[in-house]
PDB file of N, CA, C and O in Angstrom:
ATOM      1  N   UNK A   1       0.827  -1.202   0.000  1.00  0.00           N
ATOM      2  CA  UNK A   1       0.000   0.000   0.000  1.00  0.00           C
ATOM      3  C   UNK A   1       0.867   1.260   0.000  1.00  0.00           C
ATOM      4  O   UNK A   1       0.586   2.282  -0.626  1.00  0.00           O
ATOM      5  N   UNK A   2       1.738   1.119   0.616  1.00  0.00           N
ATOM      6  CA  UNK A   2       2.740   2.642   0.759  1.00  0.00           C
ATOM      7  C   UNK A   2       3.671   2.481  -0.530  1.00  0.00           C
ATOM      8  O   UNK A   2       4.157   3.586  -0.773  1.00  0.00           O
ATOM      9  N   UNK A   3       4.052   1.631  -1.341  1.00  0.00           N
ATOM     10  CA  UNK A   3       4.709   1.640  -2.419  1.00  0.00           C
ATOM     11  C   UNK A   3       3.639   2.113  -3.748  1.00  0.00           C
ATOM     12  O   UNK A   3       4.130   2.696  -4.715  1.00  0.00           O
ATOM     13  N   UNK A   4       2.252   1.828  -3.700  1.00  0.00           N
ATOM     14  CA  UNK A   4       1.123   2.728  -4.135  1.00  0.00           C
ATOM     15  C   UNK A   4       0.820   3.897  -4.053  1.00  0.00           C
ATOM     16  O   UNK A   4       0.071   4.338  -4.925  1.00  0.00           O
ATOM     17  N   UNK A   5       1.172   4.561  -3.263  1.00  0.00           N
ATOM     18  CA  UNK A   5       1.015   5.933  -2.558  1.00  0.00           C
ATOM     19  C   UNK A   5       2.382   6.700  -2.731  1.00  0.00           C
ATOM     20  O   UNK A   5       2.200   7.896  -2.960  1.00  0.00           O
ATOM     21  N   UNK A   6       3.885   6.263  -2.673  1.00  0.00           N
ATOM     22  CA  UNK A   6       4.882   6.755  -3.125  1.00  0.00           C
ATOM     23  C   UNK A   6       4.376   7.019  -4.328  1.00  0.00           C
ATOM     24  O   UNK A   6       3.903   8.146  -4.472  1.00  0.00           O
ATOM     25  N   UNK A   7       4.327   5.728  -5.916  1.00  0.00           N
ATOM     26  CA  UNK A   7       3.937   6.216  -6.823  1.00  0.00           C
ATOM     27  C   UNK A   7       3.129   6.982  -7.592  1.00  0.00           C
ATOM     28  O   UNK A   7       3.281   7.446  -8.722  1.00  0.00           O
ATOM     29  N   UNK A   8       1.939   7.066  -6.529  1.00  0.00           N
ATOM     30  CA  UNK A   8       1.172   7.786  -7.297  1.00  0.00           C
ATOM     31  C   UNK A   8       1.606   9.178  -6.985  1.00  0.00           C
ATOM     32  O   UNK A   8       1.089   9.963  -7.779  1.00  0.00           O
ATOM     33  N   UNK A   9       2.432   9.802  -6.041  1.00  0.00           N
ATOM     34  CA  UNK A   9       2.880  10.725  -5.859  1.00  0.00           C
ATOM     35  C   UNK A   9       3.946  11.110  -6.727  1.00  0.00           C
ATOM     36  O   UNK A   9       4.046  12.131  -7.408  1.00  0.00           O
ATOM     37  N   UNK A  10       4.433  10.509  -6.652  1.00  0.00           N
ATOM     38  CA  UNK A  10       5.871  10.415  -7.473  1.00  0.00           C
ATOM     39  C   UNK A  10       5.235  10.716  -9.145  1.00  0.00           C
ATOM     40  O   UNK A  10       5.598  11.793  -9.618  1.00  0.00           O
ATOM     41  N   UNK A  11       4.502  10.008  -9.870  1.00  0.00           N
ATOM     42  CA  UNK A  11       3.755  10.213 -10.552  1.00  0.00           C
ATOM     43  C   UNK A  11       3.077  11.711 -10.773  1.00  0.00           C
ATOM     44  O   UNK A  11       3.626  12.228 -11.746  1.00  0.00           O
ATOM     45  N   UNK A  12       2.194  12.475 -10.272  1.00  0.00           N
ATOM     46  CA  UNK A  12       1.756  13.435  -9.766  1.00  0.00           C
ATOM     47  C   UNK A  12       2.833  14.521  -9.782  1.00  0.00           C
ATOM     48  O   UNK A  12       2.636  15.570 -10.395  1.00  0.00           O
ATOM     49  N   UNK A  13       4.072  14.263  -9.057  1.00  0.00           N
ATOM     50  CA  UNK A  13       5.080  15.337  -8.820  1.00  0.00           C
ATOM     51  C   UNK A  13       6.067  15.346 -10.588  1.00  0.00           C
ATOM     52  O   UNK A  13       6.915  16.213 -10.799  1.00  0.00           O
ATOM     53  N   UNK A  14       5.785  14.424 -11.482  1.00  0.00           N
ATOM     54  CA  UNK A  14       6.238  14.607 -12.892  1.00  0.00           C
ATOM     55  C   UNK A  14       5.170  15.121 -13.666  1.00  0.00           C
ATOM     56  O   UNK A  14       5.528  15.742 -14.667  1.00  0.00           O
ATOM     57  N   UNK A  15       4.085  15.036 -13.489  1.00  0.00           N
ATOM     58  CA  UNK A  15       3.104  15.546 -14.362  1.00  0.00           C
ATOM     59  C   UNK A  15       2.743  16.983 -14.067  1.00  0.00           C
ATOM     60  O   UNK A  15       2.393  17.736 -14.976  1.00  0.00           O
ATOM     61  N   UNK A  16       2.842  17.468 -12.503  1.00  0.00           N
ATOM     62  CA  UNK A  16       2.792  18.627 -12.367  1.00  0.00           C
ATOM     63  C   UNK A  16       4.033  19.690 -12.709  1.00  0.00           C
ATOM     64  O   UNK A  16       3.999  20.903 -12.915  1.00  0.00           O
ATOM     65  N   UNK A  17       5.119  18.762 -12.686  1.00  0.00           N
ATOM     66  CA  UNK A  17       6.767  19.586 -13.091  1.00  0.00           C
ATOM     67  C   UNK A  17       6.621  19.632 -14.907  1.00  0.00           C
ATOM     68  O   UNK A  17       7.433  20.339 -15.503  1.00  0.00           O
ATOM     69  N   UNK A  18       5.553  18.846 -15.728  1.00  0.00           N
ATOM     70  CA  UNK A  18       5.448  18.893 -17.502  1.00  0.00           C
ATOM     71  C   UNK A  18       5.261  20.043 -17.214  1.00  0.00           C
ATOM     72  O   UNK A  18       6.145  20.895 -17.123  1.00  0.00           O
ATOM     73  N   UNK A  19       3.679  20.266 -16.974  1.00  0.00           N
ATOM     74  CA  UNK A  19       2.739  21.360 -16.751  1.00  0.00           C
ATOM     75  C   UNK A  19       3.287  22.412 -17.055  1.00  0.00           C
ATOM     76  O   UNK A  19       3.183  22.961 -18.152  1.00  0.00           O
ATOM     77  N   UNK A  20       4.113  22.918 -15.842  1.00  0.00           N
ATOM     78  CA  UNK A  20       4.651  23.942 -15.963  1.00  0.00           C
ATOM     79  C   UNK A  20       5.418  24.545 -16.790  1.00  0.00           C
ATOM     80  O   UNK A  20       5.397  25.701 -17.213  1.00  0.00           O
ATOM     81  N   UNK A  21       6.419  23.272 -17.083  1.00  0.00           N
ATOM     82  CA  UNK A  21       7.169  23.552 -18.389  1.00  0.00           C
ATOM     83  C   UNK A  21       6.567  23.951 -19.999  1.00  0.00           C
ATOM     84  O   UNK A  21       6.942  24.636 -20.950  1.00  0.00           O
ATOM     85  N   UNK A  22       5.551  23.183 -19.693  1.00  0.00           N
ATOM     86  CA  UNK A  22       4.396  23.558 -20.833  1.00  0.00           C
ATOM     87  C   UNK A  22       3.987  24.639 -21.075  1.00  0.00           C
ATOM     88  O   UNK A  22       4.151  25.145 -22.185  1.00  0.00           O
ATOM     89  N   UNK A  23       3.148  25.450 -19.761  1.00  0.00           N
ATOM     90  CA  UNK A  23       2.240  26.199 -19.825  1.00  0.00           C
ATOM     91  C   UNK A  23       3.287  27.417 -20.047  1.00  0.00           C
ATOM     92  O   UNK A  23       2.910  28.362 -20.741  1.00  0.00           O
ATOM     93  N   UNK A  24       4.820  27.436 -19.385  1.00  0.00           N
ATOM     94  CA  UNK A  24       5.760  28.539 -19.481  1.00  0.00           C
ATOM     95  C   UNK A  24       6.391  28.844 -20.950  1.00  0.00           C
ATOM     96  O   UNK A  24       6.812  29.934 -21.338  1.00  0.00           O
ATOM     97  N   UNK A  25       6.354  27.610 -21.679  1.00  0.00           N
ATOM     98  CA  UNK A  25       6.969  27.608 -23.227  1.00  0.00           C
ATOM     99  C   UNK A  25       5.873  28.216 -23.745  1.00  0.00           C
ATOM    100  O   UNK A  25       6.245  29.121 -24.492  1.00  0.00           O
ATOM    101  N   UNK A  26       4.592  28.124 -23.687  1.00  0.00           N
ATOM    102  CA  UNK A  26       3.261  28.708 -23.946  1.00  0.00           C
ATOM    103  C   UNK A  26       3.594  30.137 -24.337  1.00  0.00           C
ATOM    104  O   UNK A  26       3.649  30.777 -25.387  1.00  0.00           O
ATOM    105  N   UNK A  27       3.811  30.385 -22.930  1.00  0.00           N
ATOM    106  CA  UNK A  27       3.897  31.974 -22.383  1.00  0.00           C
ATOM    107  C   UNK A  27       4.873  32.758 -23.391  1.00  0.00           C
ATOM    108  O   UNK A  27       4.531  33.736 -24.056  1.00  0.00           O
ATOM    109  N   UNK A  28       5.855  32.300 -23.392  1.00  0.00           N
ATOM    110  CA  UNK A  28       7.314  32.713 -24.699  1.00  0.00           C
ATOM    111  C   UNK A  28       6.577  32.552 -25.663  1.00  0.00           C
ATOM    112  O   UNK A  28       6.926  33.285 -26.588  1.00  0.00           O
ATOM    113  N   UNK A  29       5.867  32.046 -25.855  1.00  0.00           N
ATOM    114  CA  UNK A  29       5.345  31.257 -27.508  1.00  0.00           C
ATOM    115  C   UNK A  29       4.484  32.660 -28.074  1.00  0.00           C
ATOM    116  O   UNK A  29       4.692  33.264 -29.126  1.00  0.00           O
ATOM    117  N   UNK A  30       3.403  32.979 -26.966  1.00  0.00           N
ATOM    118  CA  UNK A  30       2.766  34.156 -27.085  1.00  0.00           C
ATOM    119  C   UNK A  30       3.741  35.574 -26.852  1.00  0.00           C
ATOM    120  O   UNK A  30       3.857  36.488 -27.668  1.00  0.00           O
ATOM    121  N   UNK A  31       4.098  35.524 -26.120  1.00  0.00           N
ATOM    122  CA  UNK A  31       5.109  36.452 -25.991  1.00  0.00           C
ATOM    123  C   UNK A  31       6.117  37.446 -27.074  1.00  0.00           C
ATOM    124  O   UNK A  31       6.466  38.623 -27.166  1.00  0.00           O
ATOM    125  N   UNK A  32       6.289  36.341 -27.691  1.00  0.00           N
ATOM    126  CA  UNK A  32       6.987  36.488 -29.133  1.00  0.00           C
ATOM    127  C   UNK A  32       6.147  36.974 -30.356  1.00  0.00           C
ATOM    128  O   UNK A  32       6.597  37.641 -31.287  1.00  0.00           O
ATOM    129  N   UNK A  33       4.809  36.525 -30.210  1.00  0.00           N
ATOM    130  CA  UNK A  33       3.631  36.476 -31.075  1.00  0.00           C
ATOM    131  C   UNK A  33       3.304  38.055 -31.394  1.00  0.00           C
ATOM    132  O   UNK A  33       3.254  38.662 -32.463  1.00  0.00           O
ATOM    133  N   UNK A  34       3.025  38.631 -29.527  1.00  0.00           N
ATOM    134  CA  UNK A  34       2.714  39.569 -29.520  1.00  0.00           C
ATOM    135  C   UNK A  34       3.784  40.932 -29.925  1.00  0.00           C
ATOM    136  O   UNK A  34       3.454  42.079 -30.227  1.00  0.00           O
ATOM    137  N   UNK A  35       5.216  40.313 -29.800  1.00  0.00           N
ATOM    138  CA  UNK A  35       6.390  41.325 -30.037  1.00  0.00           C
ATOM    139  C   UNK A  35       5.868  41.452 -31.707  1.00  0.00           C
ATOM    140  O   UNK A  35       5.607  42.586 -32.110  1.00  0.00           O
ATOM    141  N   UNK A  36       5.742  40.451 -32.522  1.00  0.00           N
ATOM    142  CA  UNK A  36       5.752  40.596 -33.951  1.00  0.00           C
ATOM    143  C   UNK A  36       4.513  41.593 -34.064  1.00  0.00           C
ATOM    144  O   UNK A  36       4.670  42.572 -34.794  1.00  0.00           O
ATOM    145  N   UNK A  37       3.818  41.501 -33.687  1.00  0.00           N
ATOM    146  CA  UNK A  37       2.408  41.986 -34.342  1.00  0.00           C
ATOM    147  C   UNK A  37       2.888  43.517 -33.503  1.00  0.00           C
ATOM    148  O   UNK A  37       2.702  44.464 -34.267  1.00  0.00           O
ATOM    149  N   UNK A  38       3.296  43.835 -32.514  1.00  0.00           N
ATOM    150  CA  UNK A  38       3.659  45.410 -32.372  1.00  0.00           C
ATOM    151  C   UNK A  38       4.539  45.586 -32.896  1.00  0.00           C
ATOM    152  O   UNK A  38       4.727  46.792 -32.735  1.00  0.00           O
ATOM    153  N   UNK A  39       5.692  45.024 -33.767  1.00  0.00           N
ATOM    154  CA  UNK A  39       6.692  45.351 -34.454  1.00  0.00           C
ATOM    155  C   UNK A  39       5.947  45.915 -36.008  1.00  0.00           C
ATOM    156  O   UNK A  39       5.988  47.037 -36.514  1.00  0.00           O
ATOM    157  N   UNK A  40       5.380  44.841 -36.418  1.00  0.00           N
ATOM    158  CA  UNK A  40       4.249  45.548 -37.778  1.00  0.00           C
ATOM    159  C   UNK A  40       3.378  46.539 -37.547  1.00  0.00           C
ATOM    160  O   UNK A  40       2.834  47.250 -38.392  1.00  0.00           O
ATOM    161  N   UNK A  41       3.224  46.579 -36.030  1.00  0.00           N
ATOM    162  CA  UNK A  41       2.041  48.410 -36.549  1.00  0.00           C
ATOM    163  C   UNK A  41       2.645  49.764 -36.353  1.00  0.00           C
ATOM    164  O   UNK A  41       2.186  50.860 -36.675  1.00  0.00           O
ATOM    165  N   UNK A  42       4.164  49.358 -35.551  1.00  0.00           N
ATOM    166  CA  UNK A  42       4.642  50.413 -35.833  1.00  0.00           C
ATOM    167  C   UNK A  42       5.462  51.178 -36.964  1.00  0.00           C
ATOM    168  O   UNK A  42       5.930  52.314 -36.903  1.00  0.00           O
ATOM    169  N   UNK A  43       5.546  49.730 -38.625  1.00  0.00           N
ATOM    170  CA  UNK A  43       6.134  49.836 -39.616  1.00  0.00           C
ATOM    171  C   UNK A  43       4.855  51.093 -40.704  1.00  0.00           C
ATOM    172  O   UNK A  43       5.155  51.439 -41.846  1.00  0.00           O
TER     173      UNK A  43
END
């Protein structure tokens, strides 16, 4: 039972460490998006 409960934690603590990595590459992703499109309205 406690080797169940390590994993599912253990488990849990990699899917929440993707996440982040995800949702932060996101963030750059838009980030960049938005630099282009104010770079063209000020042309």
């Amino acid at each position: 039972m406690k080797k169940l409960i390590a994993l599912t934690l253990l488990a849990a603590s990699f899917l929440t460490l993707a996440g982040c990595n995800t949702v932060q590459g996101f963030g750059k992703d838009v980030q960049k998006v938005g630099e282009k499109v104010q770079d063209a309205g000020q042309k």
